[in-house]
C-alpha positions in Angstrom: 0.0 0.0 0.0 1.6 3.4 -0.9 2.0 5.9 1.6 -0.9 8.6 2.6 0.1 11.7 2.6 -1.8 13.7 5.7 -1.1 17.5 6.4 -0.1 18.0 9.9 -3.2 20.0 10.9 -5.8 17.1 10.0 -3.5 14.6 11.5 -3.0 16.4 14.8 -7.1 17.1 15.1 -7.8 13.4 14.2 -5.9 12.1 16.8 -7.6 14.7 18.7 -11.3 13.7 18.4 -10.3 9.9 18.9 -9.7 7.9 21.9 -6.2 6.1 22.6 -6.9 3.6 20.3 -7.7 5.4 17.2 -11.2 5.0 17.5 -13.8 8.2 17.5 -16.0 7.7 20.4 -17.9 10.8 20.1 -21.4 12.1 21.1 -23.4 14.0 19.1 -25.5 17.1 20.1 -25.8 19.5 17.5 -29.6 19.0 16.6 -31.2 22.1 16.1 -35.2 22.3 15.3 -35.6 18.9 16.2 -34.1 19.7 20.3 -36.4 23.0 20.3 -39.2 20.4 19.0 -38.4 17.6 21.5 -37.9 20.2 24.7 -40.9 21.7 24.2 -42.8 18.8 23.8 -41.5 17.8 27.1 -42.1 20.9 29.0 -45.9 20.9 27.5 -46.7 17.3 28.9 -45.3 18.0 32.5 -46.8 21.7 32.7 -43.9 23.8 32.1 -43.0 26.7 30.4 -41.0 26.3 27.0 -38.8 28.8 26.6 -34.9 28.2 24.8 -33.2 28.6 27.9 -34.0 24.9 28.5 -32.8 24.0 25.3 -29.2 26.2 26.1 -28.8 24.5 29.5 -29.8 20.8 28.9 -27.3 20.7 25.7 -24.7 22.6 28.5 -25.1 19.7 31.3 -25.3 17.0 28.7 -21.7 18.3 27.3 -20.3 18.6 31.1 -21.2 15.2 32.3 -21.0 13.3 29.4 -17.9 14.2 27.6 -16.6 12.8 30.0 -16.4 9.7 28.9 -16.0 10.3 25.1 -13.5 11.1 23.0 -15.2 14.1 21.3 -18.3 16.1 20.9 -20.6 17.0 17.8 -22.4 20.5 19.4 -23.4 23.2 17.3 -22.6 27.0 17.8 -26.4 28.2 17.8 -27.8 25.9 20.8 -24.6 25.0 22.4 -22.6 27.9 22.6 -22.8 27.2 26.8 -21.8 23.0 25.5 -18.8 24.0 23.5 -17.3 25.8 26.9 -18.6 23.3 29.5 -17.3 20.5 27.6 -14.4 18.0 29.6 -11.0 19.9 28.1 -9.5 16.3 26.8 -12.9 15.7 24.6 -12.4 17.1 21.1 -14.5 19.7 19.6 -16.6 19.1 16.1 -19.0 22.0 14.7 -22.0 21.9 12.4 -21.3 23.9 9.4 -24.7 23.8 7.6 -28.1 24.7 8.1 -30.7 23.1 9.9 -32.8 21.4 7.7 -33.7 22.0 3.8 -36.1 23.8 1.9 -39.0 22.0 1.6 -40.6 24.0 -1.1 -37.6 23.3 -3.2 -36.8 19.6 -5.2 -33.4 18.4 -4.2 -32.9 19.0 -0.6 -30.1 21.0 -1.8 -27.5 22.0 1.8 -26.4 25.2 2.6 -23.1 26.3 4.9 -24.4 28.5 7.6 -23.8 31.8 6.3 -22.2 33.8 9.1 -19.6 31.1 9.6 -16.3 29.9 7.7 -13.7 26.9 8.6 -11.0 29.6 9.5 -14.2 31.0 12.1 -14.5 27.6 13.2 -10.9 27.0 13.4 -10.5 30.2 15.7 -13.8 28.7 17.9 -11.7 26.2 19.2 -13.0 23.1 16.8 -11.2 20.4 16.0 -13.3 19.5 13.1 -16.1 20.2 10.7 -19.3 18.8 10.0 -21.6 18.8 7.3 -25.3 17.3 6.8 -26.0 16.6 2.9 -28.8 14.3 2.0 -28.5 12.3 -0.8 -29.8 9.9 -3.0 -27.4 8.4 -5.9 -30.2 7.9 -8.5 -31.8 11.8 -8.2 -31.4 13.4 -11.7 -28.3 13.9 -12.4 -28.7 18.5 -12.3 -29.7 18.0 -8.5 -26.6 16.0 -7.8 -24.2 17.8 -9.9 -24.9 20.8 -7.6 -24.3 18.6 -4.1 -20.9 17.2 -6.1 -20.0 20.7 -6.6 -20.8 21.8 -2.8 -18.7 19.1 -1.5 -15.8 19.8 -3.9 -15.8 23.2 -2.8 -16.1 22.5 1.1 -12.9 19.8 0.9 -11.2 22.3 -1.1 -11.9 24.9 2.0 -11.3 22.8 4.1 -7.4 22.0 2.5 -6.6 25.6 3.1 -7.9 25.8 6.4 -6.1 22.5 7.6 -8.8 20.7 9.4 -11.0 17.8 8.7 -14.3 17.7 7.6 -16.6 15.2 8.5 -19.5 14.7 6.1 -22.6 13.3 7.1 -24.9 11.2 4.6 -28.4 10.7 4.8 -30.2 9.2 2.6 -33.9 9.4 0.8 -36.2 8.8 -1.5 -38.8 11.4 -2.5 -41.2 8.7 -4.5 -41.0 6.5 -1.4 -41.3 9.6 1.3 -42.2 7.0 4.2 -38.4 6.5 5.5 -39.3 3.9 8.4 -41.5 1.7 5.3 -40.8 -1.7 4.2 -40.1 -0.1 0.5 -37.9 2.4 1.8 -36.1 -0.3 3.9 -35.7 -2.8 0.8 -33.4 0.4 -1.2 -32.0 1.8 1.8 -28.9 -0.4 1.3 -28.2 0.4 -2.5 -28.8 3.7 -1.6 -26.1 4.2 1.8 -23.2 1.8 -0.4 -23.1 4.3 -3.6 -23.4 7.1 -1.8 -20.3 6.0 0.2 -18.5 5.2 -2.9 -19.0 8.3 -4.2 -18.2 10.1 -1.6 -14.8 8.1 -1.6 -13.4 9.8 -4.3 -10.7 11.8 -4.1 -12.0 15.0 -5.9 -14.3 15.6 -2.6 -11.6 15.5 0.1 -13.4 13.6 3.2 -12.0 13.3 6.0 -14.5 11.3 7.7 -17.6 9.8 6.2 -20.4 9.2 9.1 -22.5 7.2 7.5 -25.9 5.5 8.1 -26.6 2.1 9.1 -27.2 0.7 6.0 -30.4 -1.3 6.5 -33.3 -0.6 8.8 -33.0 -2.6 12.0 -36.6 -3.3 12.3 -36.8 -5.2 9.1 -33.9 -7.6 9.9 -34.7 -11.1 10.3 -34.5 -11.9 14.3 -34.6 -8.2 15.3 -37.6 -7.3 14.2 -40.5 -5.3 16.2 -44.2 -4.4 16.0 -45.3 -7.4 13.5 -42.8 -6.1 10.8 -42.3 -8.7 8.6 -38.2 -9.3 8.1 -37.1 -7.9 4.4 -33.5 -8.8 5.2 -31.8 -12.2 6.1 -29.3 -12.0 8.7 -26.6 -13.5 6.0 -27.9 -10.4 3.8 -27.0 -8.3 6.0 -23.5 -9.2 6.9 -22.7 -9.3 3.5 -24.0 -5.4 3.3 -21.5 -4.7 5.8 -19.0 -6.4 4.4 -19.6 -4.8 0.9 -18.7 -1.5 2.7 -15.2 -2.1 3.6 -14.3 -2.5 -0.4 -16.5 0.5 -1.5 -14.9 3.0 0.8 -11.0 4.0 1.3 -10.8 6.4 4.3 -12.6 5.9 7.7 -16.7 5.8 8.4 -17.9 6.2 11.4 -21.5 5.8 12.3 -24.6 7.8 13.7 -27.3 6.6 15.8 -30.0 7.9 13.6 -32.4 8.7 16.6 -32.7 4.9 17.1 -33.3 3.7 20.6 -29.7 2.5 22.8 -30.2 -1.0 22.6 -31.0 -1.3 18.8 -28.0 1.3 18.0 -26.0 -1.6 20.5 -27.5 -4.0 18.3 -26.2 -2.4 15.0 -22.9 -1.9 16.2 -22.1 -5.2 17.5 -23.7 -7.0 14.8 -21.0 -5.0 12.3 -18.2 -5.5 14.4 -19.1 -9.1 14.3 -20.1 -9.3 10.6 -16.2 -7.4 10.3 -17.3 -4.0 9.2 -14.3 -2.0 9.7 -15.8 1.3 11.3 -14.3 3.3 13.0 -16.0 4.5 15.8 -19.5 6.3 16.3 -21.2 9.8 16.7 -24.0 8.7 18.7 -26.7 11.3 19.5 -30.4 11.1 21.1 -29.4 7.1 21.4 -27.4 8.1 24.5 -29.0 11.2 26.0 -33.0 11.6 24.7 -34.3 9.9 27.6 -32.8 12.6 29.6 -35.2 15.5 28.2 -38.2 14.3 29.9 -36.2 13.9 33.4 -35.1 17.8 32.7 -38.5 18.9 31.6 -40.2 17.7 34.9 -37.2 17.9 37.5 -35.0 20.3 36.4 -31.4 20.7 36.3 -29.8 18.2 39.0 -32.1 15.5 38.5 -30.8 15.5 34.4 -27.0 15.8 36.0 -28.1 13.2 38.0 -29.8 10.8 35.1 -26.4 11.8 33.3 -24.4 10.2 35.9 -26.1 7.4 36.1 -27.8 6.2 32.9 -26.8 8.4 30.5 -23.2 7.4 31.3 -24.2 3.7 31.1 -25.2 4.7 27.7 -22.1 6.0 26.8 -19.9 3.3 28.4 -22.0 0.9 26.9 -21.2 2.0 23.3 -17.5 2.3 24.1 -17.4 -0.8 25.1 -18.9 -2.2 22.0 -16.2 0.0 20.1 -13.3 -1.4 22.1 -14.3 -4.7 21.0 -15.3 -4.3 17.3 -13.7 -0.5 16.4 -11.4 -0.5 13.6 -8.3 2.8 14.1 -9.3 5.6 11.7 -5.7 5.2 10.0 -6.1 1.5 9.7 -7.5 2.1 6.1 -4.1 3.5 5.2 -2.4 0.4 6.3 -1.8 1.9 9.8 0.0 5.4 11.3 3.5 3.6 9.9 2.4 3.8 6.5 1.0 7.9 7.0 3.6 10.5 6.0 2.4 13.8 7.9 3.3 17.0 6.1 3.4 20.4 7.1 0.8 22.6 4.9 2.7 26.1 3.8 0.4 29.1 5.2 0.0 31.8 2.5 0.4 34.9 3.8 0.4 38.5 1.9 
């Protein structure tokens, strides 16, 4: 394998955001209109005033306590401004760099960078890392993604100059099967999450880190299935998805918990690690701390730092135990940190 050539920047900030054994064990908080959705919710059913004060502590207590025990943190700027300072000091620092959401008025689902913000600002923040939402879907017509090739061209090529990785996230759709959690949707979902890795493999786009979807939904597999769903995936089918990944991609994947519940995302990630799926490591979100909203909503603030010390860090400890067993080093792809040559990126200056 020839050497991979890593600028000094990236390199540093990987090792940053992973653990001590290569592995990113990182939790994700940067959810935007869905928290303001779920807190208020919350504070509706127990009697309580919404206001996004709650939404600027919780993400704050669920940075302190949690991080913890992971290696880095996935927060954005808007609702965790108070999470990015309270954050443990040896947890790594990723920030979202798009906008919530798309425009649903508009074919395509077309992303957009947030527009008061650029990788040198993020850079200066204190990040050690990117992240960027696209959703995608390999067989749209081919003028809808021409435009999200282009975006991601242009955000690697920012993200060169500005020596620090960028994690892209990909999630996946269908407009003529809208229902996401259906049967149909589940029986493509595979095609869809392998060529959208493989394309976002290529060189021209300048990933980092791809965090990736499961690729099959976990309700439809045949001994894991729930609520009468009838399986649409052998177990044998679905090891050999995972192990189709490995060849399609050439730099590291991590996954996300997709709003799943804890144990299912457990069962995901074990299941891959046994099938020998070589990711490398996890940004797991309302998998480890939804079930903390509710406790906030009623209680307040030290019964959630309480639930976060107690089952909300059994969530997390849970998951790295799963990634200590079955994670894969993020510069195992390149045949291992022997076989990177780091290089120091000249800074143009006037």
């Amino acid at each position: 394998m020839a050497k991979k050539r890593i600028s000094r920047g990236k390199f540093d900030k990987l090792q940053q955001l992973s653990n001590d054994k290569g592995v990113i064990a990182a939790l994700a908080i940067d959810q935007r209109g869905s928290m303001k959705r779920i807190m208020k919710a919350a504070a509706e059913k127990y009697g309580k005033e919404y206001n996004l004060d709650m939404v600027y502590e919780f993400k704050e207590l669920v940075s302190q306590e949690l991080t913890k025990f992971t290696s880095a943190i996935l927060i954005d700027e808007e609702l965790g401004f108070k999470g990015m300072k309270s954050k443990s000091p040896k947890s790594g620092l990723i920030l979202s760099y798009e906008e919530t959401g798309y425009d649903v008025n508009t074919v395509g689902r077309f992303p957009e960078l947030l527009p008061n913000e650029s990788l040198d600002r993020i850079l200066a923040k204190g990040a050690d890392a990117a992240k960027v939402l696209v959703y995608y879907n390999p067989n749209d017509k081919k003028e809808i993604n021409d435009v999200k090739h282009a975006f991601l061209e242009r955000l690697g090529n920012e993200a060169l100059a500005a020596d620090i990785p960028v994690f892209v996230e990909i999630v996946t759709y269908d407009d003529n099967v809208p229902d996401a959690k259906s049967p149909e949707f589940a029986k493509e979902k595979p095609q869809l999450v392998l060529d959208s890795m493989k394309e976002f493999s290529k060189d021209q786009y300048h990933i980092d880190v791809i965090k990736a979807e499961i690729p099959v939904n976990w309700d439809f597999v045949e001994g894991y299935t729930k609520n009468g769903n009838k399986a649409v995936y052998s177990q044998d089918e679905v090891k050999k998805i995972f192990q189709d990944m490995n060849s399609l991609v050439d730099r590291p994947f991590i996954y996300l918990s997709a709003g799943v519940p804890a144990e299912t995302f457990r069962a995901e990630l074990t299941f891959a690690g046994e099938a020998g799926n070589n990711y490398s490591g996890i940004l797991g979100g309302r998998a480890t701390w939804l079930d903390g909203v509710e406790v906030y909503a009623k209680d307040g603030k030290q019964a959630l730092i309480d639930w976060l010390n107690g089952q909300g860090r059994e969530n997390v400890e849970e998951l790295n135990d799963i990634l200590n067993k079955y994670a894969t080093p993020w510069y195992e792809v390149y045949g291992g940190l022997d076989n990177i040559e780091v290089f120091d990126r000249k800074v143009m200056t006037d």
